[in-house]
N, C-alpha and C positions, 0 to 999 in steps of 0.2 A: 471669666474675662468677657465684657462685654464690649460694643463698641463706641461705646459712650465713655468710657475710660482709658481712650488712646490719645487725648485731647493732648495735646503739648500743654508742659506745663515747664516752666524756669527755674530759674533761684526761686528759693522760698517755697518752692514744693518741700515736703518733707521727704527725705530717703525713701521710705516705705510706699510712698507713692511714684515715684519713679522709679524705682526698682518691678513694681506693677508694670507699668508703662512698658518698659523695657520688654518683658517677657511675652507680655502682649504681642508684641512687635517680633519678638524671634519666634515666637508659635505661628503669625499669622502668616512671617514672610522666609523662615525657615525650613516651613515643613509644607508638606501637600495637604490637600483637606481631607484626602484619604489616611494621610499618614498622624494627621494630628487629631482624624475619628478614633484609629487604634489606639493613640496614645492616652488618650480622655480614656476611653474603656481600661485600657490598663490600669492607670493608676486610679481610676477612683473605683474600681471592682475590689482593687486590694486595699486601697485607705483605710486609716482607722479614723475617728471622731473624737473627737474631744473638743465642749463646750463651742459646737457648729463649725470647727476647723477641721477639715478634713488634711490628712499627713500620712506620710510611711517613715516608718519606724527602724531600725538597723536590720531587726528578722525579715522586715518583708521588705528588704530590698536585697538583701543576701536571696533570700527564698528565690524571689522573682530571677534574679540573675545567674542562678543556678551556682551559689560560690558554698564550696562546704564549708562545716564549722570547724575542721581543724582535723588536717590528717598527718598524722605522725610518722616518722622513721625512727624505729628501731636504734639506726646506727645514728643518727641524729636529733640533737633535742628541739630544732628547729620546727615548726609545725606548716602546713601550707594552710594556712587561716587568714584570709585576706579582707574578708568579711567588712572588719569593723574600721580596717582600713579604708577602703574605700566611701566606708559611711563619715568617717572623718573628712572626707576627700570631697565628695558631695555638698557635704554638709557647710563647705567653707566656699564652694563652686557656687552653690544654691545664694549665695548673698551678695554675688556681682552685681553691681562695679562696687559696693558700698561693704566691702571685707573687713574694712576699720572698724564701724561703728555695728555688722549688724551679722558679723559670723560670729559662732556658727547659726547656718539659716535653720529654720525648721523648715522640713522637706515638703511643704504643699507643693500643688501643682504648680504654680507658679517656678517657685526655686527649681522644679522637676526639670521644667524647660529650658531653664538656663544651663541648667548643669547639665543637658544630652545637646544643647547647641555648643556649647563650650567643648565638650568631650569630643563634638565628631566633627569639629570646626566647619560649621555651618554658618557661622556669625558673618563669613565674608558679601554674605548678602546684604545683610543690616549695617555691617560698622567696616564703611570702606578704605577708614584709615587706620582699620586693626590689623595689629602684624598675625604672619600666618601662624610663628610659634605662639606656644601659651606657655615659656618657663619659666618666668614668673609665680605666674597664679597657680602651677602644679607644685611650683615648692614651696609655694602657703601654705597649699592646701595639702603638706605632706609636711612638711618643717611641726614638730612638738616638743621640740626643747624649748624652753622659755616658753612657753603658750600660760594663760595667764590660770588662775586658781578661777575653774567654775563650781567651787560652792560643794554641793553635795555629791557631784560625782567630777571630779576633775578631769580624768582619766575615760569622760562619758567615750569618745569613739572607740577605744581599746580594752572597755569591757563588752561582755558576752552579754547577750541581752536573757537567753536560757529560754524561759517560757512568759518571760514581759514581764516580770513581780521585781519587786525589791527597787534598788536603788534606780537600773534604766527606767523604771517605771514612773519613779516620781521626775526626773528628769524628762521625761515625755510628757508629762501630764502640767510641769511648768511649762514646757515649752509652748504647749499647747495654749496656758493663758497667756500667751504674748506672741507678739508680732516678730520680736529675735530678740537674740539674749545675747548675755555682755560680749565683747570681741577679744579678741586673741593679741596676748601683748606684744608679738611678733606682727600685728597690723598698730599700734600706737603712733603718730606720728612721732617722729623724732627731729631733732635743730641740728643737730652735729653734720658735720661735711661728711662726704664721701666721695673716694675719686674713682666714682664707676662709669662706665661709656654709658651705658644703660640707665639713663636718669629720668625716662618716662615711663610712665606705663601708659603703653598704646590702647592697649586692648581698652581699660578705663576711658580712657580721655575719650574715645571714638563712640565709648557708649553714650559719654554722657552729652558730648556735642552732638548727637543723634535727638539727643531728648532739648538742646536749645537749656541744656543746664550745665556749662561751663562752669560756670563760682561755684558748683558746690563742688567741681572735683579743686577749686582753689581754696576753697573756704573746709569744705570735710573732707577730702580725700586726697591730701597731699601726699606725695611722692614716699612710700613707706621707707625709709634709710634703715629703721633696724631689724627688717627682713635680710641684710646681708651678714646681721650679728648674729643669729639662731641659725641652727644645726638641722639638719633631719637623723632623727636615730637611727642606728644601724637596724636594728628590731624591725622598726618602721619599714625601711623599706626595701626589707627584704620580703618580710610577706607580699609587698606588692610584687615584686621584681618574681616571685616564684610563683605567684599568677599567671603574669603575663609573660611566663617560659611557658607553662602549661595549658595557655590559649592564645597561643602567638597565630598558628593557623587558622583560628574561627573565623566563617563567613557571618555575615550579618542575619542572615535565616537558619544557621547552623545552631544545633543542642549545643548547649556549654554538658553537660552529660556526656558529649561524646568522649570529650578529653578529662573529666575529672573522674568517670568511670572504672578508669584504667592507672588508679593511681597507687600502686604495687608498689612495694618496698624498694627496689630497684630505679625505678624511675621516678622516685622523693628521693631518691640519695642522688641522682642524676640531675634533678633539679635544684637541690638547694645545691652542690657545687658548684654548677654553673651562675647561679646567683652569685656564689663568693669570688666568681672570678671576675663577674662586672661589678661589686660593689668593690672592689680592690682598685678598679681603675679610677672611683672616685678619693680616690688618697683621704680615705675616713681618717687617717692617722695621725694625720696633720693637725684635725681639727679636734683633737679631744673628744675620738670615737664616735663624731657625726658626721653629716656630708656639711659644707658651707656651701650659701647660694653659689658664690665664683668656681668653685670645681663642679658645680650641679651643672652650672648655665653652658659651661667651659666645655664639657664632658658630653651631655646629651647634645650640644650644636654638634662636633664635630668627630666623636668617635660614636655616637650610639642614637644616629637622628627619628630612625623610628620604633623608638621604644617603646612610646606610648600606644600606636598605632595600633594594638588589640582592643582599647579600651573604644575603640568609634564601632567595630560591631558589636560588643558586649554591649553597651549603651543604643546601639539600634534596634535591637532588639523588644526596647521598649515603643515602637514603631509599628508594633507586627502582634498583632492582637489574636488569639485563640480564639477566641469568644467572638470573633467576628470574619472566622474562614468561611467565604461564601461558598468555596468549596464543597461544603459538607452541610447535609440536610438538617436542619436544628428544626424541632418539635415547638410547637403552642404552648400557649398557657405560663404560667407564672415563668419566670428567669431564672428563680431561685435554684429549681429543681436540675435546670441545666445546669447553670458553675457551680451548683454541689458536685454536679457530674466530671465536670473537668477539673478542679480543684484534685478527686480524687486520681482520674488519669494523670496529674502533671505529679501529685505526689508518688505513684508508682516508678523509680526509677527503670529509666530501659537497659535491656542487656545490653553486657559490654560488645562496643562493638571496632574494628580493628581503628587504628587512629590514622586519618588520612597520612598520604607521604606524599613527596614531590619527588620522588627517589624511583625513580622505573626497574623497573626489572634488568638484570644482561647478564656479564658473563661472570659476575661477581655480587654478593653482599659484603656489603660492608662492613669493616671493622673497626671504623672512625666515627663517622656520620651518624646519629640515630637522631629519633623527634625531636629531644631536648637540645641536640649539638645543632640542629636545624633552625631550630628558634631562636638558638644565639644568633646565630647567623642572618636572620630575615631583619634583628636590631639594629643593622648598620650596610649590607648588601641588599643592592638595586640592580639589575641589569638590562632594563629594558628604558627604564624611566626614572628621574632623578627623586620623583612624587610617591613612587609607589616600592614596596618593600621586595621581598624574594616569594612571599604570598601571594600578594595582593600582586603582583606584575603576572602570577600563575603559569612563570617558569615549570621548566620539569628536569632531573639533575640524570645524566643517562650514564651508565657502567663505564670507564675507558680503558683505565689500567690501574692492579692492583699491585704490589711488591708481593702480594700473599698470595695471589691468585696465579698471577704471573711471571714471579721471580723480582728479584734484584739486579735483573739485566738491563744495560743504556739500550741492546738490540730489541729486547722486549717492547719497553717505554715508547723508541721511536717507530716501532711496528705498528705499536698500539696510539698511539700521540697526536704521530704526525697523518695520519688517514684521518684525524677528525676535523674536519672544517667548520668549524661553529667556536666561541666562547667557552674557557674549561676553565674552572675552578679544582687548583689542588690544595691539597689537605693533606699532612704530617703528624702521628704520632710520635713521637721520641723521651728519651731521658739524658737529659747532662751527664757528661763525661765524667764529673767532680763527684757523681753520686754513686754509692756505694751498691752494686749489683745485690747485695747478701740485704742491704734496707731497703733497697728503692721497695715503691708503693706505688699507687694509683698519685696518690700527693705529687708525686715527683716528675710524674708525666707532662708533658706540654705540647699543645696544642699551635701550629703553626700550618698558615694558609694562604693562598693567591688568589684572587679573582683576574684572569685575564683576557679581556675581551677579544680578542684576536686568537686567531688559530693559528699553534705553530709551523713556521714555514722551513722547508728543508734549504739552506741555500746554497750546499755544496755536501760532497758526500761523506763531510764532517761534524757538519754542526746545522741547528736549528735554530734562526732569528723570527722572536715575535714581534712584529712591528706593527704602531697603529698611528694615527692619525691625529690631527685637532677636533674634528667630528667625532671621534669614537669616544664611548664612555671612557672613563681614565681607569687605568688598573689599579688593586687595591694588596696590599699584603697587611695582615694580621695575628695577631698570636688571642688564640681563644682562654689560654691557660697556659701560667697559674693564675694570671693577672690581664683584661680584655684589652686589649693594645691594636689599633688602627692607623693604618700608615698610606692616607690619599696617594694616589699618581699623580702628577707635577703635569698640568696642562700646560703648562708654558711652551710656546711655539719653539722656542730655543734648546729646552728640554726635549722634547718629541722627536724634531727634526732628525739628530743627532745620532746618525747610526750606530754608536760605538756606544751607544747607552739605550740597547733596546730593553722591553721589561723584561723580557726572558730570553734567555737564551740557553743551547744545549749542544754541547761537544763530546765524541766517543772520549776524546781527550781530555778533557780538564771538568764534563760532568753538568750540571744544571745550574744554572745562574740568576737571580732575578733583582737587580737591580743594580746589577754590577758595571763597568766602564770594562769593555772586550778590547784588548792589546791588537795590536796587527797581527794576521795572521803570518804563517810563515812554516815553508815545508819540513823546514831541520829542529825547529825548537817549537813547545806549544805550551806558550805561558800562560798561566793561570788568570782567570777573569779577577776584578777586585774591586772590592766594595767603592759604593760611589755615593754621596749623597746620604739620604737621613738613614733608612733603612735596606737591606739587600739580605739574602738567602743563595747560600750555594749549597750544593748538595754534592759530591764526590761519586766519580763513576761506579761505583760499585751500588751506591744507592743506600750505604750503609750511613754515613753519617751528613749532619746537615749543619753549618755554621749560619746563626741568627744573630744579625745586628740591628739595633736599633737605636738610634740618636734622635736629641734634645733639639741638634742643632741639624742644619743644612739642608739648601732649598737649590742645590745647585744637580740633584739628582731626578732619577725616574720616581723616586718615595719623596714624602713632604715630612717634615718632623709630626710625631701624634700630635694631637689637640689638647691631649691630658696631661702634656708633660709641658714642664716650664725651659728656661733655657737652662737653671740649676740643678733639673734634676740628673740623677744619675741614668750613663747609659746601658742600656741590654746588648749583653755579649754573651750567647747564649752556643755552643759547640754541643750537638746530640747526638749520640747514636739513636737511629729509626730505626721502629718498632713496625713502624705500616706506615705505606706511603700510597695514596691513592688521586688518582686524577679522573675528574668527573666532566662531562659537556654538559654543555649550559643550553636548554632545545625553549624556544619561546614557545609560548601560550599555546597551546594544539588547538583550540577554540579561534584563534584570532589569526596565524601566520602557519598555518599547517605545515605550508609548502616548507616552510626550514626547516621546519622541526625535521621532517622525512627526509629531506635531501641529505641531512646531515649525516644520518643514520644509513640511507640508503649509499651514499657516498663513501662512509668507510667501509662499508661492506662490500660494494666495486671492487676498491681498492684490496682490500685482504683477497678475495676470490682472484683478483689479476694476480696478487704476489703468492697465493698457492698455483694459480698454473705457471706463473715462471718459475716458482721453484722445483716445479715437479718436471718444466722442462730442463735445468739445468742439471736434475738427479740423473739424467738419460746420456750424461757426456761420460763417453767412456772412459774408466781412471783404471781400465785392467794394463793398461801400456807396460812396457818396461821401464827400469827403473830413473835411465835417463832422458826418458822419451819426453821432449819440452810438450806435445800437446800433454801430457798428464800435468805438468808443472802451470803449465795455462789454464788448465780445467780448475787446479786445485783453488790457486790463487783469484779463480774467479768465484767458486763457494766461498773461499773464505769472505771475501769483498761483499759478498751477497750477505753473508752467517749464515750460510746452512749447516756446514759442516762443526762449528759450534754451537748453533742449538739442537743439534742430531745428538749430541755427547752430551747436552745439560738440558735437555730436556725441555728448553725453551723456543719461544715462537721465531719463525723464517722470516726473514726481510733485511734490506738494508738500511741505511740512514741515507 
């Protein structure tokens, strides 16, 4: 790239020269000159040659990025092989804005750039009328139903490339004598109408009014209509989807080694289920066993916004050069003898080593929550920031109350619940009532959860109102499994306001509520809370069973209908017996806001320490009296009031509500 070839050029440049241009342009004013020194060393240390074209080939860009070639389960025939997916993904990424006429790209440096500016959306420097999302251009570059006949290898991104012979080979070795090869019939311009909201492609249009070449996105790159007629296969993208379960946590300087090290039997079986339980929410069923753009675009906007959001450090990576850690003292003399050197060190893999958590130590492990249940999670919860995920925000998730740990007590819960003043996310194992104890399986289980941003408040010595504000994040209820289902909190000021619709609530009486409309209270009768609005969860005093509703329809509650559901579809009415029920605090960044994190911690710990010395003074009132002695009947009635005298006989924690 020189700078003699950033010259504006109009209509009547050819594609392959603006396409140039372009790249030029994201390398220069995308990246640092530090970061675009590493990058040049990267890729052209690993490039191959062919006929003075320097390129990366599917091996070495799986190699480089540390993606294995296919690890298998046992109990499933599924494999985590992502590989060649992604070199499809690239490879269609690598040909922006011109995916009509010139995907798939061959992967020179050029295309390199565009595809790690696109991936970690850096573009908003260059093209300041491109939108933030890229769902468009990622279900191109993932859609291969209808994709057109490339000749001798059709099938080129989803075969294995082995050791470079055979068919990938010649397929490399064309590609190599051209500048791009034919396009993908899912990019063909089409005439037929379509009545989509979505009738621009931003991202394009910004690039190419960037370059002062409008006409040709009117003239060559018109509006693709039958990208909303192809499918993405279910095959497709699942490999991806069970990647980026398995490196949802990756920092941008972080081994991809670290997570794929550890990839045991158990947690491939933990991974591809939770893959099947987000490709379920894109109703593949509908479409004849693919995803359609309109449940793709539908689906990632509003039940699963940062999904992609692993793929921006696995792509930064190519940012961060080995071969140029000033760190470390490097020897004279030829080069060769070095990156033979390192070559061999990166092919050594490192021992396995524990996989980071966000899950702190306390008074429990978990029986819900593990890496993979964690990484569904980071695909659609934020608590800090609306931009950044449950990762990247570098939350940390602290013990509060287990059903296992601590019982299936309302007195335990609010012992444990109500002393914690921070954000708590709960989480629910269970099975349907409808299913058969003597069959039920892991199949059968389902997965149900809250985010609620506010800590609950005691507001009488009955029951507990969580209440938040128009300032506050909004709270989130969702079902992880069998099928990923997202249910927003209802900003609306009228909604919020509304005492009798708080997100949660908790009564010794009528048990745990979240999204319900609370009846008046009243000292002779205590009616039950009742569902309100799209979504709501009650849970029954005992802590045994949990009733799950979720609706198509209604925007009059504290839940918003899913994203993924139509106003046709059918609703979730879901009645469980719990299996484990646990509630976690939500402590912000230790790095960035200490002081909460601690105070949170330190403040329910106040609190327990104040409620064992009152109860240890309340143990001291004499109850030897006779039998009609009223202070004995005042003492009694004031343990009971308290629960000491019921968690003395069952074994569970002191306090009152």
């Amino acid at each position: 790239m020189g700078a003699g070839q950033s010259a504006e050029l109009g209509y009547g440049s050819p594609p392959e020269e603006l396409s140039y241009i372009l790249a030029d342009r994201f390398a220069t004013k995308c990246f640092t000159s530090l970061e675009l020194t590493h990058f040049k060393d990267n890729f052209f240390f690993r490039a191959s040659e062919q006929g003075g074209l320097r390129y990366w080939n599917e091996k070495t860009l799986s190699d480089f990025l540390g993606i294995p070639d296919g690890c298998y389960s046992a109990a499933h025939q599924y494999p985590l092989d992502a590989g060649p997916v992604l070199f499809r993904m690239v490879s269609y990424l690598g040909a922006f804005p011109f995916q009509s006429t010139m995907a798939p790209s061959v992967l020179t440096f050029e295309a390199m750039v565009k595809v790690v500016v696109l991936l970690t959306e850096r573009y908003g420097k260059v093209l300041k009328r491109g939108r933030r999302d890229r769902i468009k251009l990622l279900f191109g570059s993932l859609a291969d139903v209808g994709r057109r006949d490339l000749g001798s290898s059709p099938d080129r991104g989803l075969e294995k490339e082995g050791d470079g012979s055979g068919a990938e080979k010649e397929v490399d070795e064309s590609a190599a004598e051209h500048s791009h090869a034919p396009g993908f019939a899912i990019d063909e311009p089409a005439d037929e109408e379509f009545d989509e909201d979505d009738e621009d492609d931003d991202l394009a249009l910004a690039a190419l009014e960037s370059l002062d070449a409008i006409e040709v996105f009117k003239h060559d790159h018109r509006i693709d209509k039958t990208v909303y007629e192809t499918r993405i296969s279910i095959d497709t993208f699942r490999r991806l989807l069970m990647l980026l379960l398995a490196i949802a946590p990756l920092n941008s300087l972080e081994s991809v080694q670290t997570f794929m090290s550890d990839l045991r039997e158990e947690r491939l079986d933990d991974i591809q289920k939770q893959a099947d339980h987000i490709i379920a929410a894109f109703s593949p069923e509908q479409h004849d066993g693919g995803i359609s753009y309109k449940a793709f675009a539908r689906t990632i906007t509003t039940s699963l916004p940062y999904l992609f959001d692993p793929l921006t450090p696995l792509f930064e990576h190519l940012l961060f050069s080995k071969n140029l850690d000033f760190s470390k003292r490097r020897q004279k003399g030829p080069s060769l003898p070095i990156q033979d050197a390192i070559e061999k060190k990166e092919a050594t893999p490192p021992p396995p080593s524990p996989l980071p958590s966000i899950m702190l130590p306390g008074s429990f492990e978990s029986s819900i929550l593990n890496p993979v249940l964690t990484s569904h999670l980071s695909f659609f919860l934020s608590s800090t920031s609306p931009s950044l995920n449950l990762f990247r925000s570098g939350i940390r998730l602290h013990p509060v109350f287990s059903t296992i740990a601590h019982g299936s007590s309302l007195t335990s819960f609010s012992h444990h619940v109500l002393t914690w003043q921070s954000a708590t996310l709960l989480i629910l194992h269970g099975v349907p009532q409808n299913s058969s104890s003597s069959s039920s399986s892991s199949t059968d289980l389902v997965t149900l959860g809250a985010y609620l941003p506010q800590p609950w408040k005691s507001s009488s010595s009955h029951s507990s109102i969580s209440t938040t504000t128009t300032s506050d994040p909004p709270p989130v209820l969702f079902q992880l499994s069998p099928t990923h289902l997202l249910l927003q909190g209802n900003t609306s000021p009228s909604i919020v306001q509304k005492q009798n619709l708080p997100p949660a609530y908790f009564s010794t009486h009528t048990g745990i509520a979240l999204g319900c409309q609370i009846p008046p209270s009243s000292r002779s009768h205590h009616a039950q809370p009742t569902p309100h609005g799209a979504g709501s969860l009650s849970i029954d005093v005992n802590l045994e069973t949990a009733d799950f509703i979720a609706l198509p329809v209604g925007h009059d509650g504290v839940f918003l209908p899913s994203g993924t559901a139509s106003p046709f579809d059918e609703p979730v009415k879901n009645k469980l017996d719990i299996y484990a029920l646990e509630v976690w605090g939500v402590l912000p960044d230790p790095e960035q806001s200490s002081t909460e994190g601690v105070n949170a911690v330190e403040i329910q710990r106040n609190k327990w320490e104040f409620e064992a010395r009152e109860a240890e003074r309340r143990r001291n009132i004499n109850l030897k009296a006779g039998v009609g002695d009223s202070s004995q009947e005042s003492a009694r009635w004031l343990l009971e009031t308290a629960g000491v005298i019921g968690d003395q006989q069952g074994g569970r924690h002191g306090g009152s509500v």
